[in-house]
DRENNU-246576 format. One record per residue: chain; residue number from 1; residue in three letters; x, y, z of N, C-alpha, C in turn. Coordinates in steps of 0.1 Angstrom, whole numbers, plus 5000, padded with zeros to 4 digits. Each point is the difference from the previous one (the first is absolute). Last residue first. Example, Ala and Ser with C-alpha at 12.3 -4.5 7.8 and 13.67 -1.06 7.14 Angstrom:
BEGIN
<site A; 2; ser; <5128; 4978; 5071>; <5009; 5011; 5000>; <4992; 5011; 5008>>
<site A; 1; ala; <5003; 4943; 4999>; <4991; 5012; 5000>; <5009; 5012; 5000>>
This chain:
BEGIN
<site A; 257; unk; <3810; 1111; 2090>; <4989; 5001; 4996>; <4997; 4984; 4989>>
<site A; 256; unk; <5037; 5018; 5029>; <4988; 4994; 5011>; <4990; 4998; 4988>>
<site A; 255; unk; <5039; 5022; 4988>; <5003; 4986; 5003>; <4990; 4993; 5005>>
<site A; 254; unk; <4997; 5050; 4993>; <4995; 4990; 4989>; <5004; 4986; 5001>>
<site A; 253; unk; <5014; 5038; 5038>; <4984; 4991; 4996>; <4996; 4992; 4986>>
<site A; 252; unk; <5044; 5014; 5013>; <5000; 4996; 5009>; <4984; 4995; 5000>>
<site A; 251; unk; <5021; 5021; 4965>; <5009; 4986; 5000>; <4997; 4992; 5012>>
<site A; 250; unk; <4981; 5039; 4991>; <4993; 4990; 4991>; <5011; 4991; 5003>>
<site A; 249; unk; <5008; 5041; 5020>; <4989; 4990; 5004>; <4994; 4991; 4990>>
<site A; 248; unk; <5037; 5021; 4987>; <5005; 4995; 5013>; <4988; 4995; 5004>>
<site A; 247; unk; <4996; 5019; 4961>; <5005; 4988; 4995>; <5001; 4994; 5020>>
<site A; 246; unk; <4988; 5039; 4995>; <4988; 4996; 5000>; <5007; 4980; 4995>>
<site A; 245; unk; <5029; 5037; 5010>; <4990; 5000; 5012>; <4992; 4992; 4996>>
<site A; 244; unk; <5026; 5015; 4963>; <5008; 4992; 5015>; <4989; 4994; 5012>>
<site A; 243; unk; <4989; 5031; 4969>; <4997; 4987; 4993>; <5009; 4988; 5009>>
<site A; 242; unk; <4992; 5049; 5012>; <4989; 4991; 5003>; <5003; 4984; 4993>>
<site A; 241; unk; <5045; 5023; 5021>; <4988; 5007; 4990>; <4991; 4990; 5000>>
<site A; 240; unk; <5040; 4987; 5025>; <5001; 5017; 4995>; <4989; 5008; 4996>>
<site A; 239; unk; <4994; 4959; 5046>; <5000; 5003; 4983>; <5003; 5018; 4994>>
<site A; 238; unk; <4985; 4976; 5042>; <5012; 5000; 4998>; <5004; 5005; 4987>>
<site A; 237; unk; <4956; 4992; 5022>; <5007; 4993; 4991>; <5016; 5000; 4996>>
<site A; 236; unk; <4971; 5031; 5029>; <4996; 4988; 5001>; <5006; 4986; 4994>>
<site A; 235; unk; <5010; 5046; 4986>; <5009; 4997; 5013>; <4993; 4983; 5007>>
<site A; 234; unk; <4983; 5020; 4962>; <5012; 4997; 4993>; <5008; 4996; 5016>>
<site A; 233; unk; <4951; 5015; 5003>; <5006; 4986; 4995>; <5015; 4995; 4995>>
<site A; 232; unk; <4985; 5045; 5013>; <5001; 4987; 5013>; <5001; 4984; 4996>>
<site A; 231; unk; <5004; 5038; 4966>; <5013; 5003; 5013>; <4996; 4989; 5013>>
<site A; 230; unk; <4965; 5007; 4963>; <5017; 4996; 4992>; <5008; 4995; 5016>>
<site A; 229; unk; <4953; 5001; 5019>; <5008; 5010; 4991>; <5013; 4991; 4991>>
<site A; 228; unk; <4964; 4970; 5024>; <5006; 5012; 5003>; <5002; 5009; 4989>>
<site A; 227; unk; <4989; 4942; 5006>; <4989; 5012; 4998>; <5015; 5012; 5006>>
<site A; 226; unk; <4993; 4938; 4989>; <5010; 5014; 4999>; <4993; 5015; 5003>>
<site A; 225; unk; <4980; 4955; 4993>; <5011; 4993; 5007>; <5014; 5014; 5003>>
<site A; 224; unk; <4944; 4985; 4983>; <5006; 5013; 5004>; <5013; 4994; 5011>>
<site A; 223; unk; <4974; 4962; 4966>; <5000; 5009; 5011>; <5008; 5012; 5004>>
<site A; 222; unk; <4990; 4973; 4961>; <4988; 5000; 5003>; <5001; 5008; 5017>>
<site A; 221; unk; <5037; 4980; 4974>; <4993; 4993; 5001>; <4985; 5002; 5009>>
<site A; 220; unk; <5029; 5038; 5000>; <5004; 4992; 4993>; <4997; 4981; 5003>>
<site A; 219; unk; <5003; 5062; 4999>; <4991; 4991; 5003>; <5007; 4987; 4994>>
<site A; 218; unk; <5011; 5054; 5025>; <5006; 4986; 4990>; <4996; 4992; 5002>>
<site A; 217; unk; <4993; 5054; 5001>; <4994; 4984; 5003>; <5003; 4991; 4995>>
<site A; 216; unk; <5013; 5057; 5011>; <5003; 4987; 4987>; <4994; 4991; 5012>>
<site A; 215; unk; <4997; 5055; 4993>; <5003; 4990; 5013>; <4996; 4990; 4989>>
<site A; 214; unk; <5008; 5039; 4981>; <5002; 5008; 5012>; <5001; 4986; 5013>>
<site A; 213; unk; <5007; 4998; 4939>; <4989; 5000; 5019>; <5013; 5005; 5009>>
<site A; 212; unk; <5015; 5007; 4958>; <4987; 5004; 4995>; <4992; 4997; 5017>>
<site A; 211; unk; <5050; 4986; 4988>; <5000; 5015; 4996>; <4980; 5007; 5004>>
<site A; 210; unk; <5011; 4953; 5004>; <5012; 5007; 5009>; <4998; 5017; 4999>>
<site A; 209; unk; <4979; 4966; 4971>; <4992; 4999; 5015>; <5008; 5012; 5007>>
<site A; 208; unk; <5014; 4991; 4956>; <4991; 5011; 5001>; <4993; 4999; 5013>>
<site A; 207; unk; <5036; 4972; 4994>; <5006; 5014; 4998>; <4985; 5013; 5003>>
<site A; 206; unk; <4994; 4950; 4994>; <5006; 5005; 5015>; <5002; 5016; 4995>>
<site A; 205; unk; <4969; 4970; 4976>; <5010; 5008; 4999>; <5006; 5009; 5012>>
<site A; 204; unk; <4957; 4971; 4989>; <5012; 4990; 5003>; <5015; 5009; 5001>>
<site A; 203; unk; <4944; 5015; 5017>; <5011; 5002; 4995>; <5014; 4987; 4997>>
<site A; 202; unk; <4945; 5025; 5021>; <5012; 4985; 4996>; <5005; 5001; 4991>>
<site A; 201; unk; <4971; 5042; 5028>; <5005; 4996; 4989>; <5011; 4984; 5002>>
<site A; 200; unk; <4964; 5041; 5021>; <5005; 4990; 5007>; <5005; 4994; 4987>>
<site A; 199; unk; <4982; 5054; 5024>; <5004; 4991; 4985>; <5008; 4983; 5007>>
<site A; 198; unk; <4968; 5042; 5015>; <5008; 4993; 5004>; <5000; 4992; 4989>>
<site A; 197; unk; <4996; 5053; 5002>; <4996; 4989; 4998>; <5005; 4990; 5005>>
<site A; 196; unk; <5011; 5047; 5004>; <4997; 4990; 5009>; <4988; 4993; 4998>>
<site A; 195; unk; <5033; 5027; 4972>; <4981; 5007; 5002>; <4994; 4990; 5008>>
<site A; 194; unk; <5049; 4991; 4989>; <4998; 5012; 5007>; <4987; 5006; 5000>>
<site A; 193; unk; <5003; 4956; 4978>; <5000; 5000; 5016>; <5000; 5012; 5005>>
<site A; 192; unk; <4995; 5002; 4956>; <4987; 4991; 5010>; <5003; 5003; 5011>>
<site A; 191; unk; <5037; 5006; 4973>; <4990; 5017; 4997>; <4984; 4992; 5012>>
<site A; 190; unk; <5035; 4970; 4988>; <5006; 5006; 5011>; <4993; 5012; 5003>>
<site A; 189; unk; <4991; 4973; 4970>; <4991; 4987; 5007>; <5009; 5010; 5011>>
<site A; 188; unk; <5010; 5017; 4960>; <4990; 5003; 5003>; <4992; 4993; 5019>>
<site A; 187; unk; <5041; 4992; 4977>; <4998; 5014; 5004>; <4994; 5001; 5002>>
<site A; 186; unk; <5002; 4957; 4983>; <5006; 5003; 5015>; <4999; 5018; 5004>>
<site A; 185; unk; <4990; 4988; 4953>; <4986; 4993; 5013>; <5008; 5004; 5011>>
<site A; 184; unk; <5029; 5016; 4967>; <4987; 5004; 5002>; <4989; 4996; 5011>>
<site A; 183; unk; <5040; 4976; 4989>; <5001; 5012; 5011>; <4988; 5009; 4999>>
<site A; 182; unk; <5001; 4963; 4971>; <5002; 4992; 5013>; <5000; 5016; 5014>>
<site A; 181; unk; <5004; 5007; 4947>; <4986; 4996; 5006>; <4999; 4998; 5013>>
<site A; 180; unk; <5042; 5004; 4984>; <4993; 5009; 5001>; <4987; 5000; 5007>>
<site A; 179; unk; <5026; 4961; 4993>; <5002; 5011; 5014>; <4996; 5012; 4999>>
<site A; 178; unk; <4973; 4960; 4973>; <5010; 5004; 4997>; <5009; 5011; 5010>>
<site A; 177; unk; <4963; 4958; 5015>; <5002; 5010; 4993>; <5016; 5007; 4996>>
<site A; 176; unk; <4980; 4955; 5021>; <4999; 5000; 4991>; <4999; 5016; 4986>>
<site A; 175; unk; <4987; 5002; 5051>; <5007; 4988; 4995>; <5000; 4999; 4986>>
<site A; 174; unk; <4982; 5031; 5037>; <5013; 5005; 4989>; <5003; 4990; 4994>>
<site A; 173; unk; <4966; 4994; 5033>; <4996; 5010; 4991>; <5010; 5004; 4989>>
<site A; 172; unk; <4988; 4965; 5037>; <5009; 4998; 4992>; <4997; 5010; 4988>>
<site A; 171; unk; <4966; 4999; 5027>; <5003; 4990; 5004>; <5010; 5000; 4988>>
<site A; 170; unk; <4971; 5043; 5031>; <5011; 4990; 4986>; <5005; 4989; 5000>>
<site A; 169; unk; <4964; 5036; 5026>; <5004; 4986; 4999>; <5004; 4995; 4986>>
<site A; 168; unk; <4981; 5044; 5031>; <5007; 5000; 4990>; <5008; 4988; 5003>>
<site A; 167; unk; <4963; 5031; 5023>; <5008; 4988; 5001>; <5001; 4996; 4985>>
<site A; 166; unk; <4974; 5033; 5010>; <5004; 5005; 5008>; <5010; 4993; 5003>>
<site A; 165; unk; <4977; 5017; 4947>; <5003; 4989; 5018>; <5005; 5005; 5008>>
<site A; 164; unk; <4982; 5018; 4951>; <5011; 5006; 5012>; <5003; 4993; 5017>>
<site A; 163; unk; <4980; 4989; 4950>; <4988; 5004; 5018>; <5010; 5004; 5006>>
<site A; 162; unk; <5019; 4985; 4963>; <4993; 5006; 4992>; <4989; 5006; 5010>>
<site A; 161; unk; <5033; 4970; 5002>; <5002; 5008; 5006>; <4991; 5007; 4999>>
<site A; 160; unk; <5006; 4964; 4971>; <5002; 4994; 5013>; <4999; 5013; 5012>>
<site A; 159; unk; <5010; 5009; 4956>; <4986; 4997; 5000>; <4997; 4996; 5013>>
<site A; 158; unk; <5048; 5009; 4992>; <4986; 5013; 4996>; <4990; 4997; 5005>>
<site A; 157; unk; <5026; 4962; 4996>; <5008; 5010; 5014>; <4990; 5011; 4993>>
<site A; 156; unk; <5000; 4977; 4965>; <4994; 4993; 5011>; <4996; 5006; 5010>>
<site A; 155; unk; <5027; 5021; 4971>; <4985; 4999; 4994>; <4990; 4995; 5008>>
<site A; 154; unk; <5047; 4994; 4998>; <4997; 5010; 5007>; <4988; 5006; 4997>>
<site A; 153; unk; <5018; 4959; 4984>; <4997; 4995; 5015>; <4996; 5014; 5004>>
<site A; 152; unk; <5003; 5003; 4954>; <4990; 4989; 5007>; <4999; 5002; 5016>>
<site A; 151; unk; <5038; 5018; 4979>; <4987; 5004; 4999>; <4987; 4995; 5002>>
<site A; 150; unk; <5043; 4976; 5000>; <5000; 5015; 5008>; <4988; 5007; 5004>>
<site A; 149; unk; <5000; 4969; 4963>; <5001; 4989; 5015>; <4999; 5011; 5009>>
<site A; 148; unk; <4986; 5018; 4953>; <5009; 4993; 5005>; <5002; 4997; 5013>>
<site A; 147; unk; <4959; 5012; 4964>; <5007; 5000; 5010>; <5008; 4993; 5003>>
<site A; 146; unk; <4965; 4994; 4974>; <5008; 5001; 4991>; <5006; 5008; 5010>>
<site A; 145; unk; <4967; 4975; 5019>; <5009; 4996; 4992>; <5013; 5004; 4994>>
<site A; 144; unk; <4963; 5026; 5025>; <5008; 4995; 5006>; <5013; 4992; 4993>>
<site A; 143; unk; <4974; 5037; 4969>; <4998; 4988; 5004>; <5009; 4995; 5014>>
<site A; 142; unk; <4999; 5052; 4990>; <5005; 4987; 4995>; <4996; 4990; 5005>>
<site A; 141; unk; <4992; 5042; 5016>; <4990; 4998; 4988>; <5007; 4986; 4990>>
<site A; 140; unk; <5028; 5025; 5033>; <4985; 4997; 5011>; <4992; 4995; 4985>>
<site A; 139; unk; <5045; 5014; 5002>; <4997; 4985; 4994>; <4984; 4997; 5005>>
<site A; 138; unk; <5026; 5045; 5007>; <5002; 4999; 4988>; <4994; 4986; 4995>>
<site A; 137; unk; <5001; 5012; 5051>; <4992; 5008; 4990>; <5002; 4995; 4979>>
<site A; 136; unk; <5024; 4981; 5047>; <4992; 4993; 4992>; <4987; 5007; 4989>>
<site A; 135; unk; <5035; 5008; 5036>; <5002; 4998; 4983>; <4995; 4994; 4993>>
<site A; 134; unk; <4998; 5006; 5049>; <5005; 4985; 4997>; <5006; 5001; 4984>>
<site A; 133; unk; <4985; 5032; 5027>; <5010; 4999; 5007>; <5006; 4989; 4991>>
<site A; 132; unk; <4962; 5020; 4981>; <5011; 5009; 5004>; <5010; 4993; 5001>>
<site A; 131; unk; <4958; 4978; 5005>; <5011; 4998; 4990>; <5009; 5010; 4993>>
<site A; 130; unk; <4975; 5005; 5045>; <5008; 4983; 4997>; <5003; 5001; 4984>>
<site A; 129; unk; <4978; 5039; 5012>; <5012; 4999; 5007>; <5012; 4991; 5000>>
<site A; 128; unk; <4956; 5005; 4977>; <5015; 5013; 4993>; <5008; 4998; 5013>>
<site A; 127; unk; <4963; 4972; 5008>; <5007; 4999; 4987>; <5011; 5011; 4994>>
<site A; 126; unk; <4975; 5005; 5039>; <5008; 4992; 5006>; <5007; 4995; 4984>>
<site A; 125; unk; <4965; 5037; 4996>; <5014; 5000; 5008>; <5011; 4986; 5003>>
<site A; 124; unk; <4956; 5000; 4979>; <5009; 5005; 4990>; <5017; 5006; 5008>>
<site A; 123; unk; <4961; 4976; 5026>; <5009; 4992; 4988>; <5011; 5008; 4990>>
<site A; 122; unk; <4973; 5021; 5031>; <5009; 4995; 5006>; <5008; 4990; 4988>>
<site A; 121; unk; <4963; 5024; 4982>; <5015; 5011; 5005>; <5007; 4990; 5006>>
<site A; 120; unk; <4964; 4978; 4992>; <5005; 5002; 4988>; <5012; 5009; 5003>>
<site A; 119; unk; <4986; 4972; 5043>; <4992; 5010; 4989>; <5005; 4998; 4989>>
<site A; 118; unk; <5001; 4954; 5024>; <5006; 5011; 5002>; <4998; 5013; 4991>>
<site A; 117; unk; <4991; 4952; 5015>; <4989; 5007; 5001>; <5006; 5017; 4998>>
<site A; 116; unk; <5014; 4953; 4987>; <5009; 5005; 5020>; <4989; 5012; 4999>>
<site A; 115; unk; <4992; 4981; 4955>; <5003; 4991; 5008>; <4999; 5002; 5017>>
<site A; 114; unk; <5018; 5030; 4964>; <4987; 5003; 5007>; <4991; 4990; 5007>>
<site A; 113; unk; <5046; 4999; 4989>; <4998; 5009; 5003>; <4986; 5001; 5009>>
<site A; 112; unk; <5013; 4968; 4974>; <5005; 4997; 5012>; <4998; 5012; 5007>>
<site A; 111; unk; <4995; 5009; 4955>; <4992; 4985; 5006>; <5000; 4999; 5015>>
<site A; 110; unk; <5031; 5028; 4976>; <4986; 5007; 5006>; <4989; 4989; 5003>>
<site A; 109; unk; <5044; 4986; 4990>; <4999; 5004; 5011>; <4986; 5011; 5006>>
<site A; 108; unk; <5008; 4977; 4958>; <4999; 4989; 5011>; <5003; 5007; 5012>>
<site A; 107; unk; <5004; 5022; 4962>; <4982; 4992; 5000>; <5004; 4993; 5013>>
<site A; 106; unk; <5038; 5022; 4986>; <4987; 5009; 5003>; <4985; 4995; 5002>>
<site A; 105; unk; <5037; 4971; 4983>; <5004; 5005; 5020>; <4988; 5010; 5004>>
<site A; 104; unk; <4986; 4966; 4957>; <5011; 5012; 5003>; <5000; 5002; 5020>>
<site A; 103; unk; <4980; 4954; 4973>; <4999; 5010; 4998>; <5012; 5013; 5004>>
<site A; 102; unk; <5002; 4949; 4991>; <4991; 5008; 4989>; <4997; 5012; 5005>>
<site A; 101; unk; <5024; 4970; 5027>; <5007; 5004; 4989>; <4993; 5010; 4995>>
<site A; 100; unk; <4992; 4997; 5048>; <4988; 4995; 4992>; <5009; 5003; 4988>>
<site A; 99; unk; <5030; 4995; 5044>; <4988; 5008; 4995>; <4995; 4995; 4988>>
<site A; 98; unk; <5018; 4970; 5041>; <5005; 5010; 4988>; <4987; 5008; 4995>>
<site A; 97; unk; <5026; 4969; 5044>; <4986; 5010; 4999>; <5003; 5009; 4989>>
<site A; 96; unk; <5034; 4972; 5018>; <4990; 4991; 4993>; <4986; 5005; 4998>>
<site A; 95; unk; <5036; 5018; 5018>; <5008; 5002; 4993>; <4984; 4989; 4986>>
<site A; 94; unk; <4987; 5034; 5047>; <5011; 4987; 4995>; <5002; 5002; 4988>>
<site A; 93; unk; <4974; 5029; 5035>; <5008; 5003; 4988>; <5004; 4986; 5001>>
<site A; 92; unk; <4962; 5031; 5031>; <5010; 4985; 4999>; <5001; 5000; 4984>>
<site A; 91; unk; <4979; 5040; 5036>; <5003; 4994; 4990>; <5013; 4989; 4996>>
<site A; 90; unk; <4960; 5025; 5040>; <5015; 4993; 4993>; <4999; 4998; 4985>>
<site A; 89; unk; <4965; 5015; 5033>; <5004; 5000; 5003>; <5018; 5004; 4994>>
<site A; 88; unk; <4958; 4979; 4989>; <4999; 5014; 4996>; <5007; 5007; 5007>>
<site A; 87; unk; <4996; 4953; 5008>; <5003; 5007; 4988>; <5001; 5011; 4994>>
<site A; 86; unk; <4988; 4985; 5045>; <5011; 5003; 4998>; <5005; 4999; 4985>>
<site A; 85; unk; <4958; 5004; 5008>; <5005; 5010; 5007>; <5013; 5002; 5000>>
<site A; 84; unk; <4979; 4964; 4989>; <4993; 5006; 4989>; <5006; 5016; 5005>>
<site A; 83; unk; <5003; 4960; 5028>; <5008; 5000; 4988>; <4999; 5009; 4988>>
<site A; 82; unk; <4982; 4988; 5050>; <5005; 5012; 4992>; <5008; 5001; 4991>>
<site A; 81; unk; <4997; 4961; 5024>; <4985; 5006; 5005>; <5000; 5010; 4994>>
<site A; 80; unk; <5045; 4979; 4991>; <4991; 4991; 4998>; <4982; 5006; 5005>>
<site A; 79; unk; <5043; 5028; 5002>; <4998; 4994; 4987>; <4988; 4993; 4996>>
<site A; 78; unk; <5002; 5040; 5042>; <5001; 4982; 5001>; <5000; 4995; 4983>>
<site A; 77; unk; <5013; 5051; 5016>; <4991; 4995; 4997>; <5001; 4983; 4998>>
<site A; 76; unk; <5030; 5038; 5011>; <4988; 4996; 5013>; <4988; 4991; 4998>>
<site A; 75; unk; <5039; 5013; 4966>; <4992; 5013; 5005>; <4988; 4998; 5016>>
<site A; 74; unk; <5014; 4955; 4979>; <5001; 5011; 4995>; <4998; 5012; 5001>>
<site A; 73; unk; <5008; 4949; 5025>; <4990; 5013; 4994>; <5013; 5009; 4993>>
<site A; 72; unk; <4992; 4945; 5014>; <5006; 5009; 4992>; <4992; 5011; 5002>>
<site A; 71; unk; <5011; 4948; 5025>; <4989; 5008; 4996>; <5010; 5014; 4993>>
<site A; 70; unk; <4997; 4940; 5015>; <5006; 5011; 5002>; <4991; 5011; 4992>>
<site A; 69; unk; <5001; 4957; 4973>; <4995; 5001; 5013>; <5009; 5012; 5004>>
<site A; 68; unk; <4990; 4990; 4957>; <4995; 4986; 5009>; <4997; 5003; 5016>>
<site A; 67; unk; <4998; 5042; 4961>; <5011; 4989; 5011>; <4993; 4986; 5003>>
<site A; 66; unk; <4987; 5026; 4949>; <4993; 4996; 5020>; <5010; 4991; 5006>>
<site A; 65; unk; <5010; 5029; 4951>; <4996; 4990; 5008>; <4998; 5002; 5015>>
<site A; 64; unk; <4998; 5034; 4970>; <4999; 4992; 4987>; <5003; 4988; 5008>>
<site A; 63; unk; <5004; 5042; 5026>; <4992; 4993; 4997>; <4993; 4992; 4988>>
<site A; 62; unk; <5045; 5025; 5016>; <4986; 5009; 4988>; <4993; 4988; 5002>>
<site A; 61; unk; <5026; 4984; 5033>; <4996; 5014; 4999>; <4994; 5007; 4993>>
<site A; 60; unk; <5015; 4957; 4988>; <4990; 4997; 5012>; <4995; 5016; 5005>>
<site A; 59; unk; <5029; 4991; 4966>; <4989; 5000; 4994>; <4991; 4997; 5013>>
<site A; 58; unk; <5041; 5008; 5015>; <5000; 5015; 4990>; <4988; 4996; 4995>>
<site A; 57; unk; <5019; 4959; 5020>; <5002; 5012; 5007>; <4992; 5016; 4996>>
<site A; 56; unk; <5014; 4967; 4967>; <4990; 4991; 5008>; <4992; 5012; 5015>>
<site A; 55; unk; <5040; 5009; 4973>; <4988; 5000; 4993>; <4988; 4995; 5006>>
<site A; 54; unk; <5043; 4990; 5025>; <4998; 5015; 4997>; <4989; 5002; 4994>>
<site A; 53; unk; <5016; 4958; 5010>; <4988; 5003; 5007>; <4995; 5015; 4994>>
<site A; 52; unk; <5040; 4965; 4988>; <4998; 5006; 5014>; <4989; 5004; 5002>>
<site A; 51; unk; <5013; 4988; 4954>; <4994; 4995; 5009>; <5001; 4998; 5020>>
<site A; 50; unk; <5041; 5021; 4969>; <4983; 4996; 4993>; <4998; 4988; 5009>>
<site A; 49; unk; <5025; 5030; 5029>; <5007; 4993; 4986>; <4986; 4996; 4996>>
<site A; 48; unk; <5006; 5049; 5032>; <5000; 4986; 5000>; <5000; 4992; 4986>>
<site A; 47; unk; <4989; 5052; 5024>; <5003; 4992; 4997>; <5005; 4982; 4999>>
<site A; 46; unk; <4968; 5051; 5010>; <5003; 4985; 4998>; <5009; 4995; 4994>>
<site A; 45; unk; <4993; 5054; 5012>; <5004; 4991; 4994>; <4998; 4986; 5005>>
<site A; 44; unk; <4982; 5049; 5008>; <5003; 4993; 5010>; <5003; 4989; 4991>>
<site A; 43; unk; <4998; 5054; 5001>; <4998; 4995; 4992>; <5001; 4981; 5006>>
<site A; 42; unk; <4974; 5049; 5020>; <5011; 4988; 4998>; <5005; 4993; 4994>>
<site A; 41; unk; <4963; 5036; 5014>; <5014; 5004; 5000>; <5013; 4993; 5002>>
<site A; 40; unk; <4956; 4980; 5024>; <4999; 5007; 4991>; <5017; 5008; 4997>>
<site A; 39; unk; <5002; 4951; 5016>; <4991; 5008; 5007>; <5000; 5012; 4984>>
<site A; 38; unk; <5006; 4946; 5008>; <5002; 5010; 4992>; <4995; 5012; 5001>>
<site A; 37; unk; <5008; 4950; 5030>; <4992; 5010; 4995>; <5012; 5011; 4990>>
<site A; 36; unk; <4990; 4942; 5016>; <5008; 5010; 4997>; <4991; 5016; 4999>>
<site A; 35; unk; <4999; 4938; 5004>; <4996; 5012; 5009>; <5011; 5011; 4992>>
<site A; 34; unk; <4987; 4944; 4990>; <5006; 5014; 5000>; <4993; 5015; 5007>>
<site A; 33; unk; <4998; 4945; 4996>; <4995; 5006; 5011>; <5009; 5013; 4999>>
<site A; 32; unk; <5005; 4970; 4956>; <4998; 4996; 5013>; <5003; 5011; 5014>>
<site A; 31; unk; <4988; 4989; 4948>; <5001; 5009; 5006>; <4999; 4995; 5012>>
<site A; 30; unk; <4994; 4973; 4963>; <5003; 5006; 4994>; <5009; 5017; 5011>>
<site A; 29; unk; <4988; 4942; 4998>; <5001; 5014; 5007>; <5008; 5011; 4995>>
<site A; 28; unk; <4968; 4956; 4982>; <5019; 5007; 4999>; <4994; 5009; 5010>>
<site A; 27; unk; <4983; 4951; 4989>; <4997; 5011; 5007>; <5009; 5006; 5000>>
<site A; 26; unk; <4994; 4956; 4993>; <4990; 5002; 4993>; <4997; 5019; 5000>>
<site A; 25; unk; <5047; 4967; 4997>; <4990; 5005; 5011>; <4990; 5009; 4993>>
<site A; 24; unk; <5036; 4972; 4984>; <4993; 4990; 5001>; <4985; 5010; 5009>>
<site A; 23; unk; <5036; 5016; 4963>; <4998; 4998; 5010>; <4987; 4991; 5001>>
<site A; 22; unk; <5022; 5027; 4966>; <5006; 4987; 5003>; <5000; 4996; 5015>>
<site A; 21; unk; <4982; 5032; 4965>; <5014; 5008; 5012>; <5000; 4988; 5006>>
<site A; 20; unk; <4972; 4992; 4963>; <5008; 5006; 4998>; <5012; 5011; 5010>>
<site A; 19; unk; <4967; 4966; 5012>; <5010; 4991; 4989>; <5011; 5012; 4993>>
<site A; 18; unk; <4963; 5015; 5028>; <5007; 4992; 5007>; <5014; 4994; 4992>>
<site A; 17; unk; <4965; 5022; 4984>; <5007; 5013; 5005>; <5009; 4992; 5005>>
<site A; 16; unk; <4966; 4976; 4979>; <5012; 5004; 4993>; <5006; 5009; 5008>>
<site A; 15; unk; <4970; 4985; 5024>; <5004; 4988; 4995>; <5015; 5002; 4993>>
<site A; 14; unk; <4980; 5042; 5027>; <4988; 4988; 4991>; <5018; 4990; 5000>>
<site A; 13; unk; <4997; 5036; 5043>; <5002; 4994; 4984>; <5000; 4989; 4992>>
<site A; 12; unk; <4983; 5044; 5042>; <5001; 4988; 4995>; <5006; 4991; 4989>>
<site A; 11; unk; <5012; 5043; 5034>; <4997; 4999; 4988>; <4999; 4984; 4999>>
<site A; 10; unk; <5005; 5040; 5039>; <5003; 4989; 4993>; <4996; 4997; 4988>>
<site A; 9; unk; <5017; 5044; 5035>; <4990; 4990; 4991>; <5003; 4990; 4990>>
<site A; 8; unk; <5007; 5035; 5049>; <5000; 4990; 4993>; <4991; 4996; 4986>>
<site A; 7; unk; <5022; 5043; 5034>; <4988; 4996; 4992>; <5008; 4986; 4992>>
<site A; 6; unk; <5006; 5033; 5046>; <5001; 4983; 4999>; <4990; 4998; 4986>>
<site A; 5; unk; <4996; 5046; 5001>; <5001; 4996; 5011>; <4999; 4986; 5001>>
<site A; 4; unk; <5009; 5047; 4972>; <4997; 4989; 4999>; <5005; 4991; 5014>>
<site A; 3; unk; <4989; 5052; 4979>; <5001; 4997; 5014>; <4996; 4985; 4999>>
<site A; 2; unk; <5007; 5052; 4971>; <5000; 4984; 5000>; <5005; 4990; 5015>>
<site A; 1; unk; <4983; 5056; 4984>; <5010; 4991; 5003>; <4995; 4985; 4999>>
């Protein structure tokens, strides 16, 4: 499970970061004193408008950054004193994490494969499984390149998996995919949760938050201003549906920001 507690982090910015978000302050807050958990057998959605924190949030957990302040475990394991534990822990997917053009999905996931220290049987299992699911048998020997967007991203989602984690972190996993493709990942991110994984995913598509978590987080200027089920937040909010709900607290927290 995932267990974040008041996590802050800031971020210094040069000269030009200044001139370009047009500010006079030497300091963005990127995350302000968030707390949340994502237990095992869960799917648990972030949401929120660009630049809320969500990414910011998710690279603080796969440890790709150090909270400023406040604290993260994983599986029980501290991000920052046991980072190497909680890597081996998870796997983290973005949209900005690509695979190597020049070579094949077969190369790049036995890479990653054996990388995670994993036998040759085990590898040869989790590969007939992930690109089973994903269809990805017939393109496994094609340049990443010469792959279509669809394919690519499920190539990704393969390799990313390739250790069979225990925590499963997507940051905007269907974006920019075609609805086939799009239902494939979500089927699967639902095959996770029933093998009580805990899956934590940011999302801009209401429709697929609504249908896919089990419990939503609405982040917005860096802080957790919303948390429940569909059904507690829609009564919280008054609202028919999540896009209603989320416009409703943004009309009430994004004024502040």
């Amino acid at each position: 499970m995932i267990q974040i507690n008041n996590l802050t982090k800031i971020y210094k910015l040069s000269a030009k970061q200044m001139q370009k978000l047009q500010t006079k302050k030497s300091k963005k807050i990127a995350v302000n004193g968030l707390s949340l958990e994502a237990h095992e057998g869960e799917i648990y959605g972030l949401l929120g408008p660009n630049g809320a924190g969500k990414t910011t949030t998710l690279r603080c957990v796969a440890t790709l950054l150090k909270p400023t302040d406040g604290s993260i475990k994983v599986c029980g394991f501290d991000s920052v004193k046991e980072d190497t534990k909680v890597r081996d822990s998870l796997c983290f997917l973005t949209n900005e994490i690509k695979l190597d053009p020049n070579f094949s999905p077969e190369y790049m996931f036995d890479f990653f494969g054996r990388l995670h220290g994993l036998s040759e049987s085990e590898l040869a299992s989790r590969k007939n499984e992930l690109f089973t699911v994903f269809g990805i048998t017939p393109f496994k020997d094609k340049k990443i390149m010469e792959l279509s967007t669809g394919m690519k991203q499920k190539a990704a989602i393969a390799v990313s998996l390739v250790h069979d984690p225990k925590v499963v972190i997507f940051d905007e996993p269907t974006s920019g995919l075609d609805i086939i493709t799009a239902r494939s990942v979500t089927d699967y991110l639902k095959t996770l949760k029933e093998r009580g994984k805990t899956v934590i995913i940011s999302t801009h598509i209401m429709s697929e938050a609504e249908k896919l978590c089990d419990r939503i987080g609405v982040i917005i200027g860096g802080k957790k201003v919303c948390e429940g089920t569909l059904d507690e937040i829609l009564a919280e909010t008054k609202a028919a549906d999540l896009e209603d709900a989320f416009f409703n607290l943004y009309s009430v927290h994004g004024e502040k920001q």
